[in-house]
C-alpha positions in Angstrom: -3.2 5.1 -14.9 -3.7 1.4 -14.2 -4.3 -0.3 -11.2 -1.1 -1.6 -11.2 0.7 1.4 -11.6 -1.1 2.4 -8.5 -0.7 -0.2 -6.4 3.1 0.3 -7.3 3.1 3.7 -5.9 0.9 3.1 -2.9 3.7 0.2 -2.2 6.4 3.0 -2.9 5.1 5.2 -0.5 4.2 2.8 2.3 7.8 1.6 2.1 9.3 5.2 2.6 6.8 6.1 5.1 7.6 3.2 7.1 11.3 3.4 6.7 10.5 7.3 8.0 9.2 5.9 11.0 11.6 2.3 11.8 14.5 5.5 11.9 12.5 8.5 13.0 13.0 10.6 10.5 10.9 13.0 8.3 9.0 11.1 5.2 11.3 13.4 2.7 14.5 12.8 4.0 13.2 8.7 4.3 12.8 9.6 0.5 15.6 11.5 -0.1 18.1 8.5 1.7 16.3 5.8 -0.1 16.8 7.6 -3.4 20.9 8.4 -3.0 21.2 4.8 -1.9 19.2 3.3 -4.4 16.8 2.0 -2.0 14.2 3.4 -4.3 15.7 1.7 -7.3 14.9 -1.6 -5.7 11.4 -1.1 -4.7 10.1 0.0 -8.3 12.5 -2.7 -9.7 11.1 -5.2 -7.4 9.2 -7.7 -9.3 5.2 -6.8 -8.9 4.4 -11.0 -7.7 6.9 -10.1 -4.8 5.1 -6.9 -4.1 1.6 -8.0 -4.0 2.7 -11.2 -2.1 4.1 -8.7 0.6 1.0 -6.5 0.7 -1.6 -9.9 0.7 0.5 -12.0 3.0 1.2 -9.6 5.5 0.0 -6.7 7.9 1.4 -4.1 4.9 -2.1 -4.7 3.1 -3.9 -3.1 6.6 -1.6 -0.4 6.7 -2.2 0.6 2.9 -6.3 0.4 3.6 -5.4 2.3 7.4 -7.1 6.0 6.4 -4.1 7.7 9.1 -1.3 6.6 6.6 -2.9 8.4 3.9 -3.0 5.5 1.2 -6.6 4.3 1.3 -8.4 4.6 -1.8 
């Protein structure tokens, strides 16, 4: 799998994780919302500049690297 693919799905997950916690709910219904209302559809369609800008200009690149959130590598 390439790096890019990764950073994709780490990006992926941070989003629904931190939608999870903006609306207290569990990370699999976060998912499970996202998904029916093609929130999911956006973020892998999202173009990967976009992505990366928003993980290398912002606090989402700690979060990613933060070992409690599960997506360090």
């Amino acid at each position: 799998m390439s790096t890019k693919t990764l950073w994709k799905i780490q990006y992926m997950n941070l989003c629904v994780s931190q939608f999870a916690k903006a609306n207290k709910m569990t990370q699999q219904l976060s998912y499970r919302y996202l998904r029916e209302f093609k929130g999911m559809d956006f973020l892998y369609n999202m173009p990967m500049a976009e992505a990366f800008d928003t993980i290398y200009n912002s606090a989402t690149y700690q979060k990613i690297k933060n070992k409690n959130t599960g997506l360090y590598r």
